[in-house]
N, C-alpha and C positions, 0 to 999 in steps of 0.2 A: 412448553417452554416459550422464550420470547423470539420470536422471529424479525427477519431482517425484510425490508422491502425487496421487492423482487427477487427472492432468493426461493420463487416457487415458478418464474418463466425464464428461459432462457433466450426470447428473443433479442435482448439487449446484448448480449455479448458480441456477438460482430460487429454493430455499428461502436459502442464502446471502444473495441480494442481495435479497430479501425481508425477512431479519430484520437487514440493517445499514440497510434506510431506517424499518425500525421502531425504530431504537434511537437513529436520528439527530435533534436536533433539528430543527424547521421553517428552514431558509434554513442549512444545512449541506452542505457540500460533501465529496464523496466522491472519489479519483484512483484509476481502476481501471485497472492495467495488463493487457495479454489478448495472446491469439497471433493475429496479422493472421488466417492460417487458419480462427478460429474466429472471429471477430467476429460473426457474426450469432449465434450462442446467446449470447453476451454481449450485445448489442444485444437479445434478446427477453428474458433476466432481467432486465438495468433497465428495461427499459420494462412489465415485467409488476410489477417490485417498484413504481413509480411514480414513477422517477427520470427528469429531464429531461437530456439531453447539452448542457452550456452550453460545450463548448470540448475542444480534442484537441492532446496535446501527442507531437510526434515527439525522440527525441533521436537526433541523427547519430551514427553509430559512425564508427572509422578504421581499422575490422578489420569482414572478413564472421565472424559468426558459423556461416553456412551455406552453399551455395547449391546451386541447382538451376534453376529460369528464372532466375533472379537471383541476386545474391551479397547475402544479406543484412545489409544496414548501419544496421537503426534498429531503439530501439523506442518503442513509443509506448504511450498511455495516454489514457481519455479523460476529461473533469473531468466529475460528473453534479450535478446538484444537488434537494434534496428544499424542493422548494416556493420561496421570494423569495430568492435568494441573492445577496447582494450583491456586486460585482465587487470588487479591491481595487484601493486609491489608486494604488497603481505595477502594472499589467500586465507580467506575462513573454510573453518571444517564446515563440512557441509550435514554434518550433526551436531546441530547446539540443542541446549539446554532450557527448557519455556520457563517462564517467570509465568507463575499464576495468579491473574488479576483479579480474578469472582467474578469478572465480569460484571464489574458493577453498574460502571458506565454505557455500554453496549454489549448486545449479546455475544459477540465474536471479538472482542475488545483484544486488541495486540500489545504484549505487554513493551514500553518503551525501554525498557533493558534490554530488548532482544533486537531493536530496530536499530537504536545508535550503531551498534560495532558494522550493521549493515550498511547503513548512511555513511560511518566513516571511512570503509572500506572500498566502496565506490565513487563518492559525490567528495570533491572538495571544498573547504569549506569557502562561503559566500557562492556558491552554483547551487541552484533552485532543486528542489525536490515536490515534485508535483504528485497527490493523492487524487485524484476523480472520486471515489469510495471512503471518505476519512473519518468516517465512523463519528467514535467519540476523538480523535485527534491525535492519537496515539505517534502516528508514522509525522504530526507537524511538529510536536514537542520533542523529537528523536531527531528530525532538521536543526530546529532552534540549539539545542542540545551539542550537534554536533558541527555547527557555527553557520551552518547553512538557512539561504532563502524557504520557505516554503510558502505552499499555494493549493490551500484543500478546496474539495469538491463535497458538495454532502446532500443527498435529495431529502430525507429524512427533515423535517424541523427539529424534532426533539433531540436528535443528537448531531444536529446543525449548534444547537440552544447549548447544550451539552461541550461540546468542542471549543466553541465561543469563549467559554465561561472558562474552561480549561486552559486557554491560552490568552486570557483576557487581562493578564499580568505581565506579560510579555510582549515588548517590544517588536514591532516588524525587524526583520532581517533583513539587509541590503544585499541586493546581490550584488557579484563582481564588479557590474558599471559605475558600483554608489546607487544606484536606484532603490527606491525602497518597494518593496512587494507586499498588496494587499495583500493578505493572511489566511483570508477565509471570507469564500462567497457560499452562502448558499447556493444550491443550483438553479433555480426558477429564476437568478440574478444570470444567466448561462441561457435560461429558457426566454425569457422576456426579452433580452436581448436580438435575440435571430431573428 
């Protein structure tokens, strides 16, 4: 099958989840999706970057993606939060329902039906929503969607290229100030920088 960039080391996970709780406001919420197999190096990068686990959300599939002991049918993700984060007015169930993409665009491609109620549920709209990992773009167009800034990350070209093109119709989103938010950098635009 088709594979993701570094989804075969795990040395990036600390400094990653290190430098999105340093860039996050105080009482900001982060939604980090991971592979059941690997949850414990995920669980030691947040809790080494100094994120707290306020909540875990499963989404049912109606197709096994896999299987081996089991036929696998979800995925999930866990909500973290950096320091007093406040719940919102309406709670989602913490079992929703996946919208099956094919994965056309990316191998692990998040379906945007399932991200908005997420985005709306947390981020008001014109407050930024930042991706580090934005795949084919999935979690910017579920921002834009739900009236919000966004500000993807993507080390990938091809579904840098991909993402791009997906949101290439669409307007920047101004955050709260009126400021308008570049949309999408590649990451080597991150790397050439420092």
């Amino acid at each position: 099958g088709r594979t993701v960039a570094n989804d075969d080391r795990d040395d990036w996970l600390r400094p990653a989840f290190a430098g999105m709780y340093r860039l996050l406001k105080p009482g900001s919420l982060a939604l980090s999706f991971y592979g059941w197999n690997r949850v414990d190096l995920f669980f030691d990068a947040w809790k080494a970057a100094g994120f707290s686990v306020v909540g875990h959300l499963v989404f049912r599939k109606r197709y096994a993606s896999s299987a081996r002991f089991f036929e696998y049918r979800h995925e999930s993700a866990y909500l973290l939060a950096k320091g007093d984060a406040k719940p919102p007015a309406a709670p989602l169930p913490d079992v929703m329902d996946w919208q099956y993409t094919g994965n056309r665009l990316h191998p692990t491609q998040k379906p945007v039906e399932c991200l908005t109620p997420i985005i709306k549920a947390f981020c008001k709209p014109g407050s930024l929503v930042a991706d580090p990992f934005c795949g084919s773009g999935s979690s910017l167009v579920a921002a834009h969607d739900a009236g919000c800034a966004y500000l993807g990350i993507e080390l990938d070209a091809g579904h840098h290229r991909t993402a791009s093109e997906r949101l290439g119709l669409r307007a920047p989103a101004q955050i709260d100030n009126g400021d308008v938010m570049p949309w999408l950098r590649p990451f080597t635009h991150y790397v050439d920088a420092a």
